[in-house]
C-alpha positions in Angstrom: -21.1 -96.3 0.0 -20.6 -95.9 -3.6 -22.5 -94.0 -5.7 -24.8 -95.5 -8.8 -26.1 -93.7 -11.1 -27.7 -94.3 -14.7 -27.0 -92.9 -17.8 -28.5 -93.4 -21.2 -26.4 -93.3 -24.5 -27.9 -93.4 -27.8 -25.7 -94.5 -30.7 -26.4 -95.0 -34.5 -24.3 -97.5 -36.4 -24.5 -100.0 -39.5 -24.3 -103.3 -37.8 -25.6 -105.2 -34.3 -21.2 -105.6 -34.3 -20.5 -102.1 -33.9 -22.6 -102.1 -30.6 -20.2 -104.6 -29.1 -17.3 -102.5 -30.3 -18.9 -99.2 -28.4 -19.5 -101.1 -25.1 -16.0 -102.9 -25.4 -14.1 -99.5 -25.7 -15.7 -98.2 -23.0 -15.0 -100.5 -20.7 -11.6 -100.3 -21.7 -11.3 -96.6 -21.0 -12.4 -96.8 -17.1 -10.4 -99.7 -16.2 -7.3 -97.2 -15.3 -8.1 -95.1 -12.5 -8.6 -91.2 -12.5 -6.8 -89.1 -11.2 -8.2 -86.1 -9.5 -5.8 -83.5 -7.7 -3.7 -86.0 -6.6 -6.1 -88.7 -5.9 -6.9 -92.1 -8.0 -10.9 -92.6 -8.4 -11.5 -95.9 -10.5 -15.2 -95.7 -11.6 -16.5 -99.0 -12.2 -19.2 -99.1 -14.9 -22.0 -101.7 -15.7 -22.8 -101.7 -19.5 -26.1 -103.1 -21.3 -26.9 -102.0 -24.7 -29.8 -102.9 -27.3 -29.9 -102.1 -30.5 -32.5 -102.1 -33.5 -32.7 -102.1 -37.4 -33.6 -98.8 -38.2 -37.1 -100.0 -40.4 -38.1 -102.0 -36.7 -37.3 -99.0 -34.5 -39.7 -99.1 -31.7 -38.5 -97.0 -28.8 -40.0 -98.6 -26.3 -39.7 -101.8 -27.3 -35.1 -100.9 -27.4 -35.3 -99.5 -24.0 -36.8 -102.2 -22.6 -33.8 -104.9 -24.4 -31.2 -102.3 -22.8 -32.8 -102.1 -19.6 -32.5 -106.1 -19.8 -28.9 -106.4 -21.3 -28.2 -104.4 -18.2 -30.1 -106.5 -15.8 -27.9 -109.2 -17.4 -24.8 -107.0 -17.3 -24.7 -107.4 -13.3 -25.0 -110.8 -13.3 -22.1 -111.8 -15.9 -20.3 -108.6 -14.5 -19.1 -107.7 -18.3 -20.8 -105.9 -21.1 -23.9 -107.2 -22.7 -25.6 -105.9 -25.9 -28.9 -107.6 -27.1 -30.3 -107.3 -30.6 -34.1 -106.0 -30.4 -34.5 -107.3 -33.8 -34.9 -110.7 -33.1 -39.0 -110.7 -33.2 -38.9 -112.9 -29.8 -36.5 -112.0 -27.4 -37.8 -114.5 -24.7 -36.2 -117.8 -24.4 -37.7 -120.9 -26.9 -36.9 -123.9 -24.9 -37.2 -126.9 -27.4 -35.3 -124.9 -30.3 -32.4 -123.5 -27.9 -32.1 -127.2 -26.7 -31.8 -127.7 -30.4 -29.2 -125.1 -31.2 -27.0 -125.9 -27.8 -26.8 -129.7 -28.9 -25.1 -128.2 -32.3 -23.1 -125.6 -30.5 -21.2 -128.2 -28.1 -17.9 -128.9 -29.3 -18.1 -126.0 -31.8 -17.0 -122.5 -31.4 -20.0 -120.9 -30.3 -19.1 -122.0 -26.4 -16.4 -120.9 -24.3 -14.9 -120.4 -21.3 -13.9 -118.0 -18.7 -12.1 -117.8 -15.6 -12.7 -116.1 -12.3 -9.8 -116.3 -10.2 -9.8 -117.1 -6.0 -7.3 -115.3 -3.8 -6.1 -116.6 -0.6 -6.5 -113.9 2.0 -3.5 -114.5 4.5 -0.9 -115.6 1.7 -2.0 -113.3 -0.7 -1.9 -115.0 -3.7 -4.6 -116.5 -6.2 -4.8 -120.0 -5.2 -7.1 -121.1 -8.1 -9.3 -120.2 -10.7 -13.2 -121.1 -11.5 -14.2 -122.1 -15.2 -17.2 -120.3 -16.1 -18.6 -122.0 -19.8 -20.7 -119.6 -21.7 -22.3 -119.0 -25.3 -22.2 -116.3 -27.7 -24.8 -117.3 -30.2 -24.7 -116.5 -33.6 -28.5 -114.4 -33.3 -29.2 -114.1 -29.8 -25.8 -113.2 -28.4 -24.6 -114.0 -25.6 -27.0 -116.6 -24.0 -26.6 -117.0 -20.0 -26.0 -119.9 -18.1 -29.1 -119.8 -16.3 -31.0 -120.0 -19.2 -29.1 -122.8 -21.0 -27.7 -125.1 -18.3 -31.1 -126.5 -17.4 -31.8 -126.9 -20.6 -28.4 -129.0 -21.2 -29.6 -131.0 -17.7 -33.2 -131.5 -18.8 -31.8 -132.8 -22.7 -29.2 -134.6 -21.4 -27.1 -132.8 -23.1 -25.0 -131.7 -20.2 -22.8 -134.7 -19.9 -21.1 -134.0 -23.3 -21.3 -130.2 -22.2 -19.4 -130.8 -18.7 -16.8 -133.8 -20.4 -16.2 -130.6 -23.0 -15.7 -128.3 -20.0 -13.3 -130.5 -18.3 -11.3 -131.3 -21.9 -10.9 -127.1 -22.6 -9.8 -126.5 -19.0 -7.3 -129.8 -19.5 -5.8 -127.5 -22.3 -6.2 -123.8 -20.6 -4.6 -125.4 -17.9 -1.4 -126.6 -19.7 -1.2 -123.2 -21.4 -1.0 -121.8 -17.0 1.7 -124.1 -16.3 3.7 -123.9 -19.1 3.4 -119.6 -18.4 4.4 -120.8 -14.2 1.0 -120.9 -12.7 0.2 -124.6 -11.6 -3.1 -123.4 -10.0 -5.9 -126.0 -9.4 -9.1 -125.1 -11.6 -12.5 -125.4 -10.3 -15.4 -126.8 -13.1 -19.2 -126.3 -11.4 -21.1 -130.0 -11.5 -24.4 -130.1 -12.6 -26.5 -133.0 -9.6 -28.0 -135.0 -12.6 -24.2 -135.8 -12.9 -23.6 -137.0 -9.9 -25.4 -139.8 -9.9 -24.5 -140.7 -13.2 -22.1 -143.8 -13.1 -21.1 -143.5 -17.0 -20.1 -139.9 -16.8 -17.9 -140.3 -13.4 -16.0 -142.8 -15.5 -15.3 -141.0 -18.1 -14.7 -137.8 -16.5 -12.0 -140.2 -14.3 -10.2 -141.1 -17.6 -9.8 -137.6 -19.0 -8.4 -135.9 -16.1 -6.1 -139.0 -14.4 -5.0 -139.5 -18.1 -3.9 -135.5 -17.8 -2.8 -135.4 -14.5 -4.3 -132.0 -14.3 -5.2 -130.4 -11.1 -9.1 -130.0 -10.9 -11.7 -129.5 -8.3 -15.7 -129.9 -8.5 -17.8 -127.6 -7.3 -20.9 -129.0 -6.0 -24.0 -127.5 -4.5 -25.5 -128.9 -1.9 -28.9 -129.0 -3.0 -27.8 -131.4 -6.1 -27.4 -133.9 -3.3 -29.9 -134.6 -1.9 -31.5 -135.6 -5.4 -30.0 -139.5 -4.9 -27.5 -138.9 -1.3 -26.3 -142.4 -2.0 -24.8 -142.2 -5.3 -23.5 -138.7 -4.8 -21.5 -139.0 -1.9 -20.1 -142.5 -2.9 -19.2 -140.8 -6.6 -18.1 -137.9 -5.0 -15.6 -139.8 -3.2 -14.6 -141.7 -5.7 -13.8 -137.8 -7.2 -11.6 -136.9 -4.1 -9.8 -140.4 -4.3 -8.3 -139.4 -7.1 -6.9 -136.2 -6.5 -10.0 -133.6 -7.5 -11.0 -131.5 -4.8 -14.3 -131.2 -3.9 -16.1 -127.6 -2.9 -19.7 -126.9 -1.6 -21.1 -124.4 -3.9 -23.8 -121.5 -2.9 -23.2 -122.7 0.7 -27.0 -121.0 2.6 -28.7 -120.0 -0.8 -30.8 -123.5 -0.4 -31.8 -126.1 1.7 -28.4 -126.7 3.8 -28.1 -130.0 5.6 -25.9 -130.7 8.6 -26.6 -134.4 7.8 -24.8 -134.3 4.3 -22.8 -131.8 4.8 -20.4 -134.0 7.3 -20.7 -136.6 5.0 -19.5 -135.1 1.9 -16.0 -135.3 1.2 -15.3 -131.7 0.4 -12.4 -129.5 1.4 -13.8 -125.8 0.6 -17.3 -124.6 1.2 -18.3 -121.1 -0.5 -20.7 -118.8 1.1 -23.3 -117.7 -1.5 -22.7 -114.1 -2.7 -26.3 -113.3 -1.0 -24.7 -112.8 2.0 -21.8 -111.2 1.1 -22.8 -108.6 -1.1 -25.1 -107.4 2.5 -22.1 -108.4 4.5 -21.8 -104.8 5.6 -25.1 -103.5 5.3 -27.0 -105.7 7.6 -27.5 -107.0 11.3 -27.7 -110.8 10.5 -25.4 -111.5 7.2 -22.5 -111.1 9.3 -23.4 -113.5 12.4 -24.8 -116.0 9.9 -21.1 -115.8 7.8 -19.2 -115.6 10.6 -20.8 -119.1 12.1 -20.4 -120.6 8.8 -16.4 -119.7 8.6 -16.1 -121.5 12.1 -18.5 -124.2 11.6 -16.7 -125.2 8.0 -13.3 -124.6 9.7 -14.6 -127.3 12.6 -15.2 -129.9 9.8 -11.8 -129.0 8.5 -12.8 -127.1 5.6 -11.5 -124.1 3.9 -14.2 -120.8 2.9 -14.5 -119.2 -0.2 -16.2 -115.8 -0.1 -18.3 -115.5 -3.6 -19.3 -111.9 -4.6 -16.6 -109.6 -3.0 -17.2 -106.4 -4.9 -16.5 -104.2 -1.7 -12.6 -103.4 -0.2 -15.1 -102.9 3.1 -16.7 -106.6 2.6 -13.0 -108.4 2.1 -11.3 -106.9 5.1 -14.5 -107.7 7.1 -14.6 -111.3 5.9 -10.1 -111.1 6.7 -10.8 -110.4 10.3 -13.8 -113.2 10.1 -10.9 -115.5 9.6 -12.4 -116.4 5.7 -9.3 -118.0 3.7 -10.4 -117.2 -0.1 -12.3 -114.6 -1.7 -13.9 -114.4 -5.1 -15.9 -111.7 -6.7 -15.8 -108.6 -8.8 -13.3 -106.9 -6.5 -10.3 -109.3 -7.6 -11.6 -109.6 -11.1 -14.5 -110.0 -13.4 -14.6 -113.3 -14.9 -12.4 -113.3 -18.1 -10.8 -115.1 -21.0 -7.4 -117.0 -20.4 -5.7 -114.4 -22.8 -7.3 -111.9 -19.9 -6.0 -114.4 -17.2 -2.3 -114.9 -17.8 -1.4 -111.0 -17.9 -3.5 -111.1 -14.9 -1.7 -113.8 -12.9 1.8 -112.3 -14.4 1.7 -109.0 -13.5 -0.2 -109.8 -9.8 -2.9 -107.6 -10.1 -4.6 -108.8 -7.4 -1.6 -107.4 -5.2 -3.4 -104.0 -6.1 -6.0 -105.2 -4.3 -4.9 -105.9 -1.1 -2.8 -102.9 -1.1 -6.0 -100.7 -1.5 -7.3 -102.8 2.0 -4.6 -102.6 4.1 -6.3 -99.0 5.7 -9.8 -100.9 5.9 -8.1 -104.0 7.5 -6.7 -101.7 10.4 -10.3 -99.8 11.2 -12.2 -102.8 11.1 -9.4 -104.9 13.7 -9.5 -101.9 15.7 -14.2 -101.9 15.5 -13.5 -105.8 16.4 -11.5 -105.1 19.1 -13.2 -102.3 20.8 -16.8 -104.2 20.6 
């Protein structure tokens, strides 16, 4: 079990900028591993920082932004620094829905990539687009606070159709570098029943010809079964692949699920990140591997952070895994040295002990 432990860092500096800089540099120092008499350790750190102008300093008030930038830290898996300054750090619906309407199509909102490795070939078989926002003021804004926002303004159709133009262009950038990989865009429900954005999303990617898929949860279903599934197939008619997103983290339906015309299904990181640390997780993953591989589907693993976790879900008979453990989710400049230098090869070679014990636990049980 890896260790955790928390350590405070005070800094002084002239600008919110300089804070970014700090957490930035230290990530960058820890991702080569240490080497201690002969052995490698790689520490992996999660960074959240605050900071103040000095005429506003309130103590409290700066531990509690860190302690949140670090709550937010281990969601994003990537440094986060808040500014304590700003006099309400909680979330104003109406006037973010005002500033993400401006921000669409500008260059406050961007993308980054998370790639999927295919356990028995060993190679990343595709890549999930991730959009965020670094606001001018607040900073990085998550998803979870702004994507229902975009679905409750409507403003999420022009979001998504920008989604699917930038990964159109990221993905042209892969080929041209060798790596023709399929790239996965998350689809909001209100969407799905939404006959003027199917159309248009249609024309941009069979004008392309790129290679997407939709990731879908199941839950956004049910909200009008009809039009989903019939859109949805009118999706996988034209080449986009279709996967089952946060498969068990809701309401999971036997009844749609054989309807839907998806070929991956991706076990929600909730029970993978206890995949070795509980009783249940394991039978309830392992029945969901067989049951999607008896509707002919393949399995994504989200949240691998654990070489113990992926060479449990391997001998589970899981095709893909995603999470931490391959890679954070990064930029494309991040994603083509990553994809030309194999990385992920690392990964698997750090396994191959884990792989054997576990076969052998499987075996003797």
């Amino acid at each position: 079990m890896a260790a955790r432990d928390l350590i405070d860092i005070s800094l002084q500096g002239d600008a919110q900028s300089e804070l970014d800089l700090v957490l930035n540099q230290i990530e960058r120092a820890f991702t080569t591993p240490f080497d201690i008499d002969g052995e490698c350790y790689l520490i992996q750190l999660t960074l959240g920082g605050a900071s103040v102008h000095a005429p506003q300093h309130d103590e409290v008030r700066l531990i509690e932004e860190a302690e949140l930038a670090l709550a937010d830290a281990r969601i994003e898996h990537g440094p986060i620094a808040r500014d304590a300054s700003i006099a309400n750090a909680s979330v104003d619906r109406q006037l973010l829905a005002r500033e993400l309407h401006q921000a669409i199509g500008g260059d406050q909102l961007f993308l980054q990539y998370q790639p999927k490795v295919h356990l028995r070939r060993q190679e990343v078989s595709s890549v999930e687009a991730l959009v965020r926002w670094r606001h001018p003021t607040r900073g990085l804004v998550l998803p979870s606070d702004f994507i229902p926002i975009a679905e409750d303004s409507r403003d999420i159709v022009t979001l998504t159709l920008w989604t699917i133009e930038q990964v159109i262009r990221d993905q042209r950038i892969l080929v041209a570098r060798g790596h023709d990989l399929p790239i996965f865009i998350n689809i909001a429900g209100v969407l799905l029943s939404d006959a003027r954005f199917v159309r248009q999303a249609c024309a941009l990617i069979e004008k392309s010809g790129a290679q997407l898929g939709f990731e879908i949860t199941e839950t956004s279903v049910i909200r009008d079964p009809d039009s989903a599934i019939r859109n949805l197939q009118v999706f996988a008619d034209i080449g986009i692949v279709i996967a089952i997103d946060d498969y068990g983290a809701g309401l999971s339906s036997l009844a749609y699920l054989k309807q839907l015309p998806a070929s991956e299904l991706k076990i929600d990181k909730l029970f993978v990140t206890q995949l070795t640390s509980s009783n249940r997780d394991p039978l309830i993953v392992r029945s969901t591997i067989d049951l999607a591989h008896a509707l002919e589907m393949e399995v994504v693993a989200e949240g691998v952070e654990t070489a113990s976790a992926m060479a449990l879900l391997s001998v589970m008979g899981c095709d893909m895994v995603q999470g931490f453990l391959i890679s954070r989710p990064i930029g494309i400049d991040a994603l083509l040295p990553f994809l030309d230098e194999e990385r992920h090869l690392g990964v698997a070679q750090e396994i191959r002990s884990p792989f054997g014990r576990v076969s052998v636990v499987a075996k003797a049980g």
